[in-house]
N, C-alpha and C positions, 0 to 999 in steps of 0.2 A: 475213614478213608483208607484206602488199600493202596500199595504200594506201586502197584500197576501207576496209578490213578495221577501219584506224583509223579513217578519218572519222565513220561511223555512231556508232564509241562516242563521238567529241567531240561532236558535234549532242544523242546522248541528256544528256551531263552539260550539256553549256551550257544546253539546254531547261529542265530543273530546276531549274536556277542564278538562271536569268534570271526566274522565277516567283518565289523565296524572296528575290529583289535587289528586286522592287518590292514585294513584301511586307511586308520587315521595318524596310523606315525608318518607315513605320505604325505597329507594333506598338512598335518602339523610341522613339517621339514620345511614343505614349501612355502607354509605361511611366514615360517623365522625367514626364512633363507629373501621373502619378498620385504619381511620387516627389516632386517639387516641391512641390504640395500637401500631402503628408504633413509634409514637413519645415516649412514654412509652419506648420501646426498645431501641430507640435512648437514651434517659436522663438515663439510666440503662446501658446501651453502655460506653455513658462518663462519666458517675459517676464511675464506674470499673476503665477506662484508666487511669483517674486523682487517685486515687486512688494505682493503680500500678505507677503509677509516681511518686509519692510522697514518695513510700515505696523506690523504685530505687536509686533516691536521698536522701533518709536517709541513707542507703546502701553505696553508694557511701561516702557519708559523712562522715560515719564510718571508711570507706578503706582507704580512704585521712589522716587522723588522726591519722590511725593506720599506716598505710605504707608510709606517706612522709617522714619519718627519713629515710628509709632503706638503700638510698644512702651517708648520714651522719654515720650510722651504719658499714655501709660496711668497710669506713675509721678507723672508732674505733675498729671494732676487730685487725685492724691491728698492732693496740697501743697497743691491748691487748697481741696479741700473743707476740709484741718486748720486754714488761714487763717480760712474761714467761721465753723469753730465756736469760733474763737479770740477772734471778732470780737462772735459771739452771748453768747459767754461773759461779756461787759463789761460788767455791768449800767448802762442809762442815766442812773442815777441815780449809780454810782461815776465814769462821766467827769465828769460835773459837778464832783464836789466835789472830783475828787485830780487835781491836773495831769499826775502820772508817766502814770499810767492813759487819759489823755486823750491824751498824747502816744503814748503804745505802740499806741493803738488808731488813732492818726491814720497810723502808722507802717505797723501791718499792711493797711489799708486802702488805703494808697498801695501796697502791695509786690501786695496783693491786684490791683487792678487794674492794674500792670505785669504782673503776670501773664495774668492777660483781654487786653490787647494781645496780646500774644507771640502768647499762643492764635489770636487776630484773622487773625496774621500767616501764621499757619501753617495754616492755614482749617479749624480746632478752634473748634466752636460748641458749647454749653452746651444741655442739654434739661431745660426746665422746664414740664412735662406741665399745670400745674395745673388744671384745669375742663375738660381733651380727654377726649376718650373715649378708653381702655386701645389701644394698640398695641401685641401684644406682639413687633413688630420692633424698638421702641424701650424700653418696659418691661417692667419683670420687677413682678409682683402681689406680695406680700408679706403685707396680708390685705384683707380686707373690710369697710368699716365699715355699718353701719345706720340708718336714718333720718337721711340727711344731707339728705333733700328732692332729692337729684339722682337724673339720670337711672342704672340701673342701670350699671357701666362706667365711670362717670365719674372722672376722678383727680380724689379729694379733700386727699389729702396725700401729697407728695413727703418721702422719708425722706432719698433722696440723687441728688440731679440726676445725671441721662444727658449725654455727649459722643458729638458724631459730629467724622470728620475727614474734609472733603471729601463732604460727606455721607455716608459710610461708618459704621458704628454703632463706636465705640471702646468706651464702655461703656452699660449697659442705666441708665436711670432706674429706683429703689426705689420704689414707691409703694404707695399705700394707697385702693382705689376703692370708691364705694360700692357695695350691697349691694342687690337689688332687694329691696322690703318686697312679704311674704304678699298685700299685699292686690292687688300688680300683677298682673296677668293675660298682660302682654306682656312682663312686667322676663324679662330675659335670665341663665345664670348665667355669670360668668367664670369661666373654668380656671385659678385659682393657682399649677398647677404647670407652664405653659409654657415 
């Protein structure tokens, strides 16, 4: 083969070579430069996720802390209301005359409110509905009384006071609301069975 014969084909390959060399450091710039941004969004993607994840779990951690008594709590108001009607049970005329009885009621009443602290402590609040209009977020109806003079709705007697923990509802207040009288035109009916 003669020399001629080589060179034309080195000139065609370099020609094309030398096209596709200033080419492609272009095409390679902007591929990083579209890769870099990608991964940028990624690491910005999971730096957020972890971030809200973190916050979730402190969250949570918080609710655990605050709300895993509530089923311990639940059992205490129960002590608490028994103390109540232990308390009501004392006629005011038996403290007077018998000191035993004066003493045991001074007793329960002291133990009574160590207890209401505790509660205090633990951010357990007592709900006594008396003269509010019915919530039934916070109570449960039980019946309806008639001509109490209030407005329709109205809690007229608590049968057994409601607890919230943390503001959270632990138990429902029992009550007893009035009843709107025939002669209202606007009285309202409540749903007893909420």
């Amino acid at each position: 083969m003669s020399e001629e014969q080589t060179k034309p084909a080195e000139t065609e390959v370099d020609t094309p070579a030398a096209e596709t060399a200033t080419d492609a450091p272009a095409d390679r710039v902007a591929a990083l430069e579209a890769e870099v941004a990608n991964l940028k969004d990624q690491v910005l993607r999971a730096m957020a996720e972890a971030e809200n994840t973190r916050r979730r779990a402190q969250r949570d951690r918080e609710d655990a802390s605050k709300f895993a008594v509530s089923s311990f709590a639940k059992e205490l108001v129960s002590v608490a209301d028994n103390l109540r009607r232990a308390l009501d049970a004392v006629p005011a005329e038996g403290r007077e005359q018998d000191e035993m009885v004066k003493g045991l009621a001074v007793g329960v009443e002291a133990t009574e409110r160590q207890l209401f602290a505790a509660f205090d402590r633990a951010g357990i609040k007592r709900i006594d509905p008396t003269g509010e209009m019915f919530d039934p977020n916070f109570h449960q109806v039980m019946f309806e009384i008639e001509n109490t003079g209030k407005p329709a709705g109205t809690v007229v007697q608590v049968l057994q006071p409601g607890y919230t923990i943390h503001g959270r509802l632990l138990r429902e207040a029992m009550v007893g609301v009035a009843k709107a009288s025939p002669t209202d035109a606007g009285g309202q009916h409540i749903n007893t069975t909420a």
